[in-house]
Every structure is written in C-alpha cells, then in structure tokens.
N, C-alpha and C positions, 0 to 999 in steps of 0.2 A: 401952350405948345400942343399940337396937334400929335398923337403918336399911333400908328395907324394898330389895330388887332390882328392877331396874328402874329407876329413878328417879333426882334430880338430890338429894346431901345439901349441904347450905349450910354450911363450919364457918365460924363469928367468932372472934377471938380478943379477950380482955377487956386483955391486955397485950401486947407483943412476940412476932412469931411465932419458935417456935424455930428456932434453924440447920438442925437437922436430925430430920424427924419420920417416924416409921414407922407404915407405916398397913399393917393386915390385915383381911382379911374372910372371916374361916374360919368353917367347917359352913355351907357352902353350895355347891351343885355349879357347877364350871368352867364352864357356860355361862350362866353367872347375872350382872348385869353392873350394875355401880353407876357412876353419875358423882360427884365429890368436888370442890364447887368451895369452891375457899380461899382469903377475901380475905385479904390478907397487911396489912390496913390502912394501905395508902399508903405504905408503906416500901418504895423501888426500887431493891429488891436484887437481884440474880437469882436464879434460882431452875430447879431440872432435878429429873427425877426417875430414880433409881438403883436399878437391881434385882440383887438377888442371886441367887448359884442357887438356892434357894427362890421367886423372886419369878418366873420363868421356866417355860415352858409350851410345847407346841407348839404352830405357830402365831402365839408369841409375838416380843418382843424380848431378843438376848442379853443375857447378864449384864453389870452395865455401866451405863453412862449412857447414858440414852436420848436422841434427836433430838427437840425438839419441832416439833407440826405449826403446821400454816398459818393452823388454825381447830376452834374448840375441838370433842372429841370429842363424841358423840352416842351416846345407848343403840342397837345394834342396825347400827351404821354400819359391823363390818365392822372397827374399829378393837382392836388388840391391848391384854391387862394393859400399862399403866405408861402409852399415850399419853396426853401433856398438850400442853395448850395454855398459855401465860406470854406476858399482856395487862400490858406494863410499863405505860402508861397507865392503868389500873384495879387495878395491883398485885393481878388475880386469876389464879389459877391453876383450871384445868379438868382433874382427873385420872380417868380410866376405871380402874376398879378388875374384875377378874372374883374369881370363888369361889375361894376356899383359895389365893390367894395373896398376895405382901405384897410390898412398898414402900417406898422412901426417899426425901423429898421433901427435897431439901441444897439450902443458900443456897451463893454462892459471893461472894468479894469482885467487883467489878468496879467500872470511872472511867467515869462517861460523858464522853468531849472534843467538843467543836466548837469552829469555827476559825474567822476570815471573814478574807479578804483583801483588804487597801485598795490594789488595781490594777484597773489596766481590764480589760480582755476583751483588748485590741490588746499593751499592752502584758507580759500572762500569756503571748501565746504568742508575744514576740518574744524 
C-alpha cells in the first residue's frame, strides 16, 4: 500500500482490531512525516503506542512506552516518531509516524469504575 508523506492515512478495520500492531514506514527519509489515524471501531480498550530500539531517533522518544499527548498530533508540529493521541470516546487513535522507523500500537486490559455516593455534602465531611 502506497501512503503518500505528508498526510493524514485513515486505517478501518473489517473485524476486531488486533492487540497488538506494528507499523513501519521504510525508504523514506527521517524527516518525512505521516499521520496514522485508527478507528479501533468502538471497542474501549486502551490503547499506547511502544517503541523499540529500532523505533527510536534523535530527537525522538526512548525505547519504551510512550506518554500520550493532550491532542492529537499534526504534520509539521514539532512533534516526535511514536506521538499519539487515544480519544476513548471515539475509540480513535492519532499516530505520527516519521521515515525508516517503526512502531508498536499494544492494547492493554483495563476497568473503567465510577462510584456515586448517597450522602449529603454536610454529612461527607462530618
């Protein structure tokens, strides 16, 4: 599959996304820069993206699991190989990919809990 730099690529999935997928985007030069966004089709899992020493650059982020940001990455923004952004309400994922390096996009288990408490206000903090 051809996916041109520069640009925003769209993946779908027809069935269950996998636990864990790797993504590469070799022959092309490190300052080349692709956005990967993947709906994970409504299924709210979590989701991070993990780089190897191969996945790493200067510049970049260590090997490892990466932090996601606040708001999804953008061509040209300055942001490193591996930032993602993970929108649990739209179970999409926004990955920044650069040239000749590669990627691990892992699910992890996780519970979502909430709570609500049948007390007053007066009586919580006496």
């Amino acid at each position: 599959t051809y996916l041109p730099t520069f640009h925003t690529a769209v993946v779908n999935f027809t069935g269950s996304p996998p636990k864990i997928m790797r993504l590469n985007y070799p022959y092309i030069g490190p300052e080349d820069e692709l956005i990967v966004l993947i709906n994970m089709r409504g299924i709210p899992e979590r989701r991070f993206v993990w780089l190897d020493e191969r996945g790493t650059a200067p510049n970049s982020y260590p090997a490892g699991r990466v932090l996601p940001l606040t708001e999804p990455p953008a061509i040209g923004d300055g942001t490193p190989h591996g930032a993602y952004y993970w929108d649990l309400s739209t179970t999409e994922m926004w990955v920044k990919m650069k040239g000749g390096l590669n990627l691990e996009v892992r699910k992890e288990n996780a519970v979502k809990v909430s709570t609500t408490l049948a007390v007053s206000v007066s009586d919580f903090y006496d």
